[in-house]
Short mmCIF file of the C-alpha atoms (twelve columns), coordinates in Angstrom:
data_MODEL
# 
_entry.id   MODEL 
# 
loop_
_atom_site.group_PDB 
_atom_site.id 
_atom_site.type_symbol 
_atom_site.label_atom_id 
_atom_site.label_alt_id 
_atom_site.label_comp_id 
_atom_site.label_asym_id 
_atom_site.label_seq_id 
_atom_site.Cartn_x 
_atom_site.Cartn_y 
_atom_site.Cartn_z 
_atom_site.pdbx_PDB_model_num 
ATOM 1   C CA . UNK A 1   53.360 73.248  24.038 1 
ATOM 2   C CA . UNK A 2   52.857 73.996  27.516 1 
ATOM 3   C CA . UNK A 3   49.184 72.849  29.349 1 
ATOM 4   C CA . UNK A 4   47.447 76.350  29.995 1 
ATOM 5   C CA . UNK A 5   47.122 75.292  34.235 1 
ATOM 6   C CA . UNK A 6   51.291 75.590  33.409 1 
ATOM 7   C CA . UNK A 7   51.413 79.434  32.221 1 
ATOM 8   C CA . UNK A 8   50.694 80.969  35.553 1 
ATOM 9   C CA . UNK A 9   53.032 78.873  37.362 1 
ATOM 10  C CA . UNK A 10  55.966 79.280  34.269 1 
ATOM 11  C CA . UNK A 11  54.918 83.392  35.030 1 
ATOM 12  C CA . UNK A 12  55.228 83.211  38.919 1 
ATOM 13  C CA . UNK A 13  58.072 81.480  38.663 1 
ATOM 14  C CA . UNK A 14  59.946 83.769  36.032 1 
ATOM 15  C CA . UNK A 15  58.933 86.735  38.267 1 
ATOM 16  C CA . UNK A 16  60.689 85.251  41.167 1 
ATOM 17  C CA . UNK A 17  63.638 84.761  39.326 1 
ATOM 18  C CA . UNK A 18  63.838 88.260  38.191 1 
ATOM 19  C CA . UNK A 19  62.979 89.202  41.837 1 
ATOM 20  C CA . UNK A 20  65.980 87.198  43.230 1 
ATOM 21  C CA . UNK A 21  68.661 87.940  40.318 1 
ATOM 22  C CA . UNK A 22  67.734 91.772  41.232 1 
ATOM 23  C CA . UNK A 23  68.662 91.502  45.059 1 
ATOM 24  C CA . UNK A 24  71.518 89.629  44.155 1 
ATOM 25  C CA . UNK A 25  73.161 92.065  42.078 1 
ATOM 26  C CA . UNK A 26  70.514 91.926  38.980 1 
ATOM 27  C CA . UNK A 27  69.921 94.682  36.215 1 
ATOM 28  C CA . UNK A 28  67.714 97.283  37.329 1 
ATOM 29  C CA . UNK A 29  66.848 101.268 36.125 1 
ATOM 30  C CA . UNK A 30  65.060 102.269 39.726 1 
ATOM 31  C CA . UNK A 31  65.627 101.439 43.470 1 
ATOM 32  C CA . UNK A 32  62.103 100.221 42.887 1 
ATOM 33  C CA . UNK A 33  63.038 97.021  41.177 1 
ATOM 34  C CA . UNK A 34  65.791 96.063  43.687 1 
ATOM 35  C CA . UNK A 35  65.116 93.742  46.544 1 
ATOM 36  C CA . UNK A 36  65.796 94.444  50.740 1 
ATOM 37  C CA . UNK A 37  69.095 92.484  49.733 1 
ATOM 38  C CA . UNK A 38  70.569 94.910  47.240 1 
ATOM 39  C CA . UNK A 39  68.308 97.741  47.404 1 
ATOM 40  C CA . UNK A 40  69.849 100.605 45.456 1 
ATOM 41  C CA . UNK A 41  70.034 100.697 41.548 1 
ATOM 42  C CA . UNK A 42  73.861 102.135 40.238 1 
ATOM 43  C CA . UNK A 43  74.200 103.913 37.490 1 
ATOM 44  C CA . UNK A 44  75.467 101.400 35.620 1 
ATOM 45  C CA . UNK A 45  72.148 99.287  36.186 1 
ATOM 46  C CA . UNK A 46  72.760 96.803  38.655 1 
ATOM 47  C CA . UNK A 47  71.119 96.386  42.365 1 
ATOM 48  C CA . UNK A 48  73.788 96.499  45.022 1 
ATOM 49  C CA . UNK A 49  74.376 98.107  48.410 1 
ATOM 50  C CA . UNK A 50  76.416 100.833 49.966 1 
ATOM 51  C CA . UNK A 51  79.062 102.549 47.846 1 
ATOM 52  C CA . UNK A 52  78.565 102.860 44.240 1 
ATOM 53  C CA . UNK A 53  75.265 101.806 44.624 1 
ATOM 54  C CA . UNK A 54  73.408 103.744 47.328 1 
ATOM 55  C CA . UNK A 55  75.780 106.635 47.748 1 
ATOM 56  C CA . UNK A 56  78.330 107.285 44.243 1 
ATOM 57  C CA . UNK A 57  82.248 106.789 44.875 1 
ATOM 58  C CA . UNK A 58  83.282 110.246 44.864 1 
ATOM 59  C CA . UNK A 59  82.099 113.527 45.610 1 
ATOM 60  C CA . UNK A 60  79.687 113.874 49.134 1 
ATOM 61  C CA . UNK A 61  75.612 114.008 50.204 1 
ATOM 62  C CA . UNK A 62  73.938 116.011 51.995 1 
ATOM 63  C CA . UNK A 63  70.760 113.922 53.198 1 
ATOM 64  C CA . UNK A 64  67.150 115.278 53.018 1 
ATOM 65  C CA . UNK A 65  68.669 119.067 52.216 1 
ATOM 66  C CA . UNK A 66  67.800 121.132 48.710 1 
ATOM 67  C CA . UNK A 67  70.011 123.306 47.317 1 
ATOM 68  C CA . UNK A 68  68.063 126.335 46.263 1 
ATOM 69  C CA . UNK A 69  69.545 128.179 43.681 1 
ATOM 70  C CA . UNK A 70  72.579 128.036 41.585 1 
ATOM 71  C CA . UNK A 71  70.648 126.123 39.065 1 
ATOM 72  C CA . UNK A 72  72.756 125.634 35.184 1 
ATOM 73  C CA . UNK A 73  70.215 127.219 32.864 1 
ATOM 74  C CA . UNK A 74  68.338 124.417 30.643 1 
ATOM 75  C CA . UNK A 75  70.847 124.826 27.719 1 
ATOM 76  C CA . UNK A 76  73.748 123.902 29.920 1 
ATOM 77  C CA . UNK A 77  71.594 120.527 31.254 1 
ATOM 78  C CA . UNK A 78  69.689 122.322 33.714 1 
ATOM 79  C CA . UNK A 79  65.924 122.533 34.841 1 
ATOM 80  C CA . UNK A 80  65.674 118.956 36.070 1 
ATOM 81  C CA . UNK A 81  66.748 116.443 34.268 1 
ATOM 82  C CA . UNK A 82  65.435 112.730 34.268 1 
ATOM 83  C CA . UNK A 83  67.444 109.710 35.566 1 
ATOM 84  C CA . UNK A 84  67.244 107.190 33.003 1 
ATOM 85  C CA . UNK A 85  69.120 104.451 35.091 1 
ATOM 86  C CA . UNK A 86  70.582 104.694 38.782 1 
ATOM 87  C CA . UNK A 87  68.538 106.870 40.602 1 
ATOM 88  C CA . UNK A 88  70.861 108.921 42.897 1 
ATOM 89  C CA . UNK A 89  73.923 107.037 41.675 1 
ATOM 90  C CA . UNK A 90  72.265 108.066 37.819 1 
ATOM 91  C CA . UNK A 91  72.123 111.579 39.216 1 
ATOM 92  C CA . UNK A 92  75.520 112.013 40.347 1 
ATOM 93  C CA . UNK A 93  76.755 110.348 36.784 1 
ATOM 94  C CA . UNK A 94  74.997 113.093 35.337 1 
ATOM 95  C CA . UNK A 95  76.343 116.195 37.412 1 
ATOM 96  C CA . UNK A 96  79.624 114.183 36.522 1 
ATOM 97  C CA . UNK A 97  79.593 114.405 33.117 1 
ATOM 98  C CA . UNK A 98  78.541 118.196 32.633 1 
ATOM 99  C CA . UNK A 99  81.772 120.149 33.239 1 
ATOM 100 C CA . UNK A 100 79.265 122.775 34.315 1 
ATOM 101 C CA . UNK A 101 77.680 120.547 37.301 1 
ATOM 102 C CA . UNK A 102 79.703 121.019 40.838 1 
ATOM 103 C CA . UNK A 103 76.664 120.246 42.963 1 
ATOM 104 C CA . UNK A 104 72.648 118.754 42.174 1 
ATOM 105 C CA . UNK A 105 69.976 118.118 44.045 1 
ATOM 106 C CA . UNK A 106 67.917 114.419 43.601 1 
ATOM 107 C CA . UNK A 107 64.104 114.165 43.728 1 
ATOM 108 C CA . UNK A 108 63.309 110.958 43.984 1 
ATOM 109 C CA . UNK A 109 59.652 110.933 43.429 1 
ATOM 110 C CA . UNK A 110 59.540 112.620 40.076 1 
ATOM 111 C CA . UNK A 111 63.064 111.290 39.435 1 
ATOM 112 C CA . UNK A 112 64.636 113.974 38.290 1 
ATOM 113 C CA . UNK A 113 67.980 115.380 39.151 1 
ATOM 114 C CA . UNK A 114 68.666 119.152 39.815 1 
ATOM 115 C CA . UNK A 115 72.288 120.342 38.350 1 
ATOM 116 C CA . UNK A 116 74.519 123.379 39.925 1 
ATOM 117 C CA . UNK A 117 77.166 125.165 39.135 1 
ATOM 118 C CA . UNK A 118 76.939 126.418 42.438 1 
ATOM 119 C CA . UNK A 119 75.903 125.673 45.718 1 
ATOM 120 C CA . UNK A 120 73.275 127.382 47.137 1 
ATOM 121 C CA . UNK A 121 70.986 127.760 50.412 1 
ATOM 122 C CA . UNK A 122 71.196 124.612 52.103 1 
ATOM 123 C CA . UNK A 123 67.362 124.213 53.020 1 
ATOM 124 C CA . UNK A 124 65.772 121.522 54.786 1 
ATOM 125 C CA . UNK A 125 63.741 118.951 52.925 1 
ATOM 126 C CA . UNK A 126 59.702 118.549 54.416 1 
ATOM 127 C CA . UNK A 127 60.356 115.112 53.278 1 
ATOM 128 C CA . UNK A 128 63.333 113.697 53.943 1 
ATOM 129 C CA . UNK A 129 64.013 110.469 52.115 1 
ATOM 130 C CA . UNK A 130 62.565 112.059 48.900 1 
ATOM 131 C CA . UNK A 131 65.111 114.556 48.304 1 
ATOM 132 C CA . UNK A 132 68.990 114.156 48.179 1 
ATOM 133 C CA . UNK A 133 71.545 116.368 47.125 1 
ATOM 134 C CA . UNK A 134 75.605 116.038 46.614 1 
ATOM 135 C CA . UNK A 135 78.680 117.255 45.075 1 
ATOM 136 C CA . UNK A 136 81.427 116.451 42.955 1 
ATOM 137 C CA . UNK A 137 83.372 118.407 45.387 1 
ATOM 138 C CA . UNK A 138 84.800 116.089 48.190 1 
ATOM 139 C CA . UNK A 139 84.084 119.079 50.844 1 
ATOM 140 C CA . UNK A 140 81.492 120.602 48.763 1 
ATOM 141 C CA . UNK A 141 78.728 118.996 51.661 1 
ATOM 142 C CA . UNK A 142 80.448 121.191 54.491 1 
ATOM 143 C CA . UNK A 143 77.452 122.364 56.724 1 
ATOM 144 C CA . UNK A 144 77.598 126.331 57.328 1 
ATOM 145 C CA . UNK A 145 78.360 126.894 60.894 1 
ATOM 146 C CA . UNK A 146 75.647 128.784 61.963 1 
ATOM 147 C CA . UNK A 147 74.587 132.967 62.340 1 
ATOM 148 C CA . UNK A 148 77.581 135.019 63.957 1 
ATOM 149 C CA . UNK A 149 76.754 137.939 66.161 1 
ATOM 150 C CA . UNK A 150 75.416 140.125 65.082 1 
ATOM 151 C CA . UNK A 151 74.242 138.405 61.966 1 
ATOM 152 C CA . UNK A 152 70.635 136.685 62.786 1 
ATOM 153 C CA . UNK A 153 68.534 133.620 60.885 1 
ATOM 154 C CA . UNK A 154 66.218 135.679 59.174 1 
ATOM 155 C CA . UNK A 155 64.698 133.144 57.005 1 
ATOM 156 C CA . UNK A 156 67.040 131.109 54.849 1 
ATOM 157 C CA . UNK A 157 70.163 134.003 55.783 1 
ATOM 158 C CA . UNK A 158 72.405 134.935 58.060 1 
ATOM 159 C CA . UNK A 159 71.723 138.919 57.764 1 
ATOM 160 C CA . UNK A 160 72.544 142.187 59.917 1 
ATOM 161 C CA . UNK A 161 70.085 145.147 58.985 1 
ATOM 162 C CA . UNK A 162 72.195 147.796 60.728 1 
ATOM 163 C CA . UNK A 163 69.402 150.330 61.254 1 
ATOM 164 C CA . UNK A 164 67.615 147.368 63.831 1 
ATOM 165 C CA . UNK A 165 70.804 146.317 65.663 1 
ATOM 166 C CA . UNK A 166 73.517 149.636 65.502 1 
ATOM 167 C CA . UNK A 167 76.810 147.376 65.349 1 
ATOM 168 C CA . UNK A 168 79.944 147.980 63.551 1 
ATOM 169 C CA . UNK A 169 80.479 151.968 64.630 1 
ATOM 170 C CA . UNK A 170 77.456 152.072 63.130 1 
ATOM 171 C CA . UNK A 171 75.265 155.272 64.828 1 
ATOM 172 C CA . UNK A 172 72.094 157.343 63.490 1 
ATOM 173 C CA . UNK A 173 74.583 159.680 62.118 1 
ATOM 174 C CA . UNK A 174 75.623 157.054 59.663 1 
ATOM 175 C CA . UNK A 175 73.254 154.240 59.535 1 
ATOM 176 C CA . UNK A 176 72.285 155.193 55.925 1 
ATOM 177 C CA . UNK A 177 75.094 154.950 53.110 1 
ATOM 178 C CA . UNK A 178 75.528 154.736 49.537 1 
ATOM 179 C CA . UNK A 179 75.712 151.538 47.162 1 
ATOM 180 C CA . UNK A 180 80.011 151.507 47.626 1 
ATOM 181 C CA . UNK A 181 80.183 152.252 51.307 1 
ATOM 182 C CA . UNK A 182 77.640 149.640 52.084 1 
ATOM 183 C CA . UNK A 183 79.497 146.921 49.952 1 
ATOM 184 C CA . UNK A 184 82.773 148.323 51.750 1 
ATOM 185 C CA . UNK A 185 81.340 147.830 55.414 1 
ATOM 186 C CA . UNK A 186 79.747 144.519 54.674 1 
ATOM 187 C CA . UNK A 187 83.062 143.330 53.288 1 
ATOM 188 C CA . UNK A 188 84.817 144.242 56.515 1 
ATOM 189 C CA . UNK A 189 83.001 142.344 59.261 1 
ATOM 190 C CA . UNK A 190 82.374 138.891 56.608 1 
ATOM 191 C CA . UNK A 191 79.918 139.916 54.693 1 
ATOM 192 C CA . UNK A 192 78.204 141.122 51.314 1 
ATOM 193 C CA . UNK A 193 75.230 142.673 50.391 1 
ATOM 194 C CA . UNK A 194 72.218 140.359 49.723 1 
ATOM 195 C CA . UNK A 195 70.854 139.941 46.532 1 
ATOM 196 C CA . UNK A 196 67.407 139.166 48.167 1 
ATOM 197 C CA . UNK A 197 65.505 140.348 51.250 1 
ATOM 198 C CA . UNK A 198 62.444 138.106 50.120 1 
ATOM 199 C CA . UNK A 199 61.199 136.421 53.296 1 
ATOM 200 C CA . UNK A 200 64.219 138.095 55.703 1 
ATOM 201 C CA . UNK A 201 62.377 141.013 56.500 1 
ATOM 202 C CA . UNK A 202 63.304 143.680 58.788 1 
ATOM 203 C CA . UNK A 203 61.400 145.022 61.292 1 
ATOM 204 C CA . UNK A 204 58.739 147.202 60.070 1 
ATOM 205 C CA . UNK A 205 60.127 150.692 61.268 1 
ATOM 206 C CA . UNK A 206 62.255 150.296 58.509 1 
ATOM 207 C CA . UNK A 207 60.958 147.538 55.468 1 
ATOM 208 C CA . UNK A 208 59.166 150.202 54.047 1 
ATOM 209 C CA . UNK A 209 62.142 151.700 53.301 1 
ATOM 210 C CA . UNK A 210 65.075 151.019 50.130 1 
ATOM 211 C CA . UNK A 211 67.984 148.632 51.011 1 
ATOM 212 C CA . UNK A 212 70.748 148.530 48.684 1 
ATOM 213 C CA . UNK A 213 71.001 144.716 46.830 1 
ATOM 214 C CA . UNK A 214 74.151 143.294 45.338 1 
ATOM 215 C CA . UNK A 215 73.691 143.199 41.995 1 
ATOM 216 C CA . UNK A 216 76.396 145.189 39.362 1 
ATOM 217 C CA . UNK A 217 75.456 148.981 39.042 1 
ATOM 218 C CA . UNK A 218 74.845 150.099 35.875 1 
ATOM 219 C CA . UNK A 219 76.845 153.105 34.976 1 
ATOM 220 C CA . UNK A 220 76.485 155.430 38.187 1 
ATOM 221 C CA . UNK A 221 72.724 153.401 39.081 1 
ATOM 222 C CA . UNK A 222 72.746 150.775 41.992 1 
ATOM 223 C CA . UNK A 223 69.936 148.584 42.500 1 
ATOM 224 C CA . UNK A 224 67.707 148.711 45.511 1 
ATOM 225 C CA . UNK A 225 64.482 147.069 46.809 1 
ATOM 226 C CA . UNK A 226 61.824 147.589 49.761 1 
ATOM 227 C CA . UNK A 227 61.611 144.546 52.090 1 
ATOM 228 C CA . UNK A 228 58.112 144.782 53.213 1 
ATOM 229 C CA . UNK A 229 56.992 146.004 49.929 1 
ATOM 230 C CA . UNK A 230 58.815 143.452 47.529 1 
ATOM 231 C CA . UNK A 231 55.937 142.743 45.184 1 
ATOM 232 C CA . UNK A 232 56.298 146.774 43.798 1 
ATOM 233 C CA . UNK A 233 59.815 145.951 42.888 1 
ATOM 234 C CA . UNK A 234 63.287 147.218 42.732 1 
ATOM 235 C CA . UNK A 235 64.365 149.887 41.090 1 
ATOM 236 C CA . UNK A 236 67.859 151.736 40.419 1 
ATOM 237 C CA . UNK A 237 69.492 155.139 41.951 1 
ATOM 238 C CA . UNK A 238 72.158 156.742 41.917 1 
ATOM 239 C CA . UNK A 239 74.500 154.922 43.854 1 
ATOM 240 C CA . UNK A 240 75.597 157.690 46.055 1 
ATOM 241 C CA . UNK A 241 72.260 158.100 47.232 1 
ATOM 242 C CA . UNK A 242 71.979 157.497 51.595 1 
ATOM 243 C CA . UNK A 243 69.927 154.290 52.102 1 
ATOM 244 C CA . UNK A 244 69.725 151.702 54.826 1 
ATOM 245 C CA . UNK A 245 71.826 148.528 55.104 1 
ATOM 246 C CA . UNK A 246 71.753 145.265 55.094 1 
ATOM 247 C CA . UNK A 247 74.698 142.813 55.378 1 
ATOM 248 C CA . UNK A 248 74.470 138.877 54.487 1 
ATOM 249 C CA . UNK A 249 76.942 136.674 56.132 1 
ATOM 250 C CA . UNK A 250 79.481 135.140 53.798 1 
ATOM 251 C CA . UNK A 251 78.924 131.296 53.473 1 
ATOM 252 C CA . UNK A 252 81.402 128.056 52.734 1 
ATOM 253 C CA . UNK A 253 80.384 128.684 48.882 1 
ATOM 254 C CA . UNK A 254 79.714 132.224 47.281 1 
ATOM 255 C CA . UNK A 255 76.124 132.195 46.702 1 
ATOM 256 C CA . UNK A 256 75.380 132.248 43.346 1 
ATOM 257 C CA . UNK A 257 73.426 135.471 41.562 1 
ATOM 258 C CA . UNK A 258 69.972 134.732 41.411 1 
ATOM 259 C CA . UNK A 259 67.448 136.233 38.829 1 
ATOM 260 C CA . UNK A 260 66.986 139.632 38.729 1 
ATOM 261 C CA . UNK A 261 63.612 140.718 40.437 1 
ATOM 262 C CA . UNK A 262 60.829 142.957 39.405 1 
ATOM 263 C CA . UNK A 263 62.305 146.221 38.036 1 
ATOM 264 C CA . UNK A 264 60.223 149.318 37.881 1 
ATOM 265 C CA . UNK A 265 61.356 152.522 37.055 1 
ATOM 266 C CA . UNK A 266 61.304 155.702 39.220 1 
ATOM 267 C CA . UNK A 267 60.600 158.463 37.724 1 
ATOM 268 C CA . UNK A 268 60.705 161.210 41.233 1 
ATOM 269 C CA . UNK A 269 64.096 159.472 42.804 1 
ATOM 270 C CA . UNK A 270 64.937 162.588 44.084 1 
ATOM 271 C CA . UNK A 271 62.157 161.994 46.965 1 
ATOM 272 C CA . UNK A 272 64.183 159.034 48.017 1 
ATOM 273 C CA . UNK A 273 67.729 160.984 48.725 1 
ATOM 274 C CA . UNK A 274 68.722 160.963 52.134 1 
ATOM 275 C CA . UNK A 275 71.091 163.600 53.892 1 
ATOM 276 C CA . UNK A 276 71.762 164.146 57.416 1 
ATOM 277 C CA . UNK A 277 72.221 167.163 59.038 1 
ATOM 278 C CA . UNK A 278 73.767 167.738 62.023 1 
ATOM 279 C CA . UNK A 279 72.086 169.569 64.929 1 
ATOM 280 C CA . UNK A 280 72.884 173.434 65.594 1 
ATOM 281 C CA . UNK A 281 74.797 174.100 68.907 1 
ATOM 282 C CA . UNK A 282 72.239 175.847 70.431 1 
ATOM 283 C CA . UNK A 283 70.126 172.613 69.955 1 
ATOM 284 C CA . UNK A 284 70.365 170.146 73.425 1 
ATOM 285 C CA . UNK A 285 69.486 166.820 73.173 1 
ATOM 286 C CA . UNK A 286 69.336 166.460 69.798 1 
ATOM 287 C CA . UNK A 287 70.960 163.276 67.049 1 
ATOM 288 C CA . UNK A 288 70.365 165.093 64.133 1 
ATOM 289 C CA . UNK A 289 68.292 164.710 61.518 1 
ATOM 290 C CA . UNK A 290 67.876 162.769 57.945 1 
ATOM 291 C CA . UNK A 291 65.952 164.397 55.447 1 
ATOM 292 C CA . UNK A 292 64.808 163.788 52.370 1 
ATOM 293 C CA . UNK A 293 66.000 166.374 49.606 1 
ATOM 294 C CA . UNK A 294 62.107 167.655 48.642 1 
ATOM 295 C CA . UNK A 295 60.805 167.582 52.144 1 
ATOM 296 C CA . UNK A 296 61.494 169.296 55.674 1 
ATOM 297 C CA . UNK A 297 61.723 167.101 58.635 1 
ATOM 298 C CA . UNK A 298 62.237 167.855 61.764 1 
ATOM 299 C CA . UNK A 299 65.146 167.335 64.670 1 
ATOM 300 C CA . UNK A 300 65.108 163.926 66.149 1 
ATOM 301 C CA . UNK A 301 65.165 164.629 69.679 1 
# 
């Protein structure tokens, strides 16, 4: 039996120990029991440094960026799933093992690790040694290289609304197409349709007004949505209806299809169908006009 004045010292001493054996290499589940020596815990539950330890052998990071979207639905292993051992290595073993998982994203404060089957917007992290994300891929981490003319950062995209910048023999004869011609003209200059405008509005001339999104018709019915007006929802038209454009740049990765939003159904569509009309002759100084089928409008002078 040990004197009682012993037991603290016996308990300092064992923690020490355990503190030393973990900087050197010791077992571990978290970062947070690893010394300054060896301060990342692997996946296999040992404190070490550099690769396999604080970075995983394969794949690629991106440092302090989320990948938003792309998310494996929870019965495929997504919705956040906790690291039992490892950390970021843990979370790469994870993505690893789902046959599903091509990219994740690491949160290191609730510990719990984000799997993709694709790769989504690369956004910025607030905090940047909280949040990791990586790939199988070896060049899945390849940074986008930026907006190309005429496409502008309009929140987390790279878009072109063609009504607020007329590019691409794009004129007010023309600047409002159906569902096909849109996907057609976005195609040619690098593009597609967006499947969101949330938060990459246009200017307000022309948010109030339906932009054609990329999800699948249905039958002869296209999906479209009102920028500035996004909480009322999106709701479907005939896809040869005239209505403005929007282009998203193409990225590294096709972007994933996100949930669908809000959908509301319209029950006078007619009131949205556009149609231009040319001016008369006799008419000087004139582009035309769009009207709506129900309503008389006037030239545009």
């Amino acid at each position: 039996m040990l004197p009682e004045l012993c037991l603290p010292i016996l308990v300092s001493l064992l923690s020490l120990h355990h503190a030393v054996l973990a900087q050197d290499g010791g077992q571990c589940r978290r970062d947070a029991e690893c010394g300054n020596k060896d301060p990342c815990c692997s996946r296999y539950g040992f404190c070490g440094e550099d690769e396999g330890y604080c970075f995983p052998l394969e794949g690629c990071l991106l440092r302090g960026i989320e990948i938003q979207g792309g998310d494996l639905r929870p019965a495929e292993g997504g919705g956040g799933v906790t690291v039992d051992r490892g950390d970021l290595d843990g979370c790469a073993l994870i993505c690893e093992e789902n046959s599903r998982c091509q990219w994740y994203t690491y949160d290191k404060q609730s510990n719990l690790c984000y799997l993709k089957y694709a790769r989504g917007y690369l956004v910025n992290s607030t905090d940047t040694s909280q949040v990791i994300s990586g790939s199988t891929l070896p060049d899945g981490c390849e940074y986008e290289q930026g907006c190309r003319p005429p496409y502008r950062r309009e929140g987390s995209r790279c878009l072109h609304y063609c009504q607020d910048y007329p590019q691409w023999g794009v004129d007010w004869s023309n600047n409002r197409r159906g569902y096909h011609q849109t996907v057609a003209l976005c195609e040619e200059y690098g593009g597609h349709l967006p499947y969101s405008l949330q938060g990459s509005e246009p200017s307000q001339g022309i948010g109030a007004e339906w932009h054609w999104l990329n999800y699948p018709p249905v039958g002869n019915t296209c999906l479209a949505i009102r920028p500035a007006r996004y909480q009322e929802g999106a709701a479907y038209f005939p896809c040869e209806y005239k209505f403005s454009m929007a282009c998203e740049q193409d990225t590294a990765y096709p972007l994933p299809m996100p949930s669908y939003p809000r959908i509301v159904r319209m029950t006078n569509s007619t009131l949205y169908n556009y149609n231009y009309q040319p001016c008369p002759q006799a008419v000087t100084n004139c582009k035309g006009r769009w009207g709506l089928q129900d309503r008389e409008t006037r030239f545009r002078e």
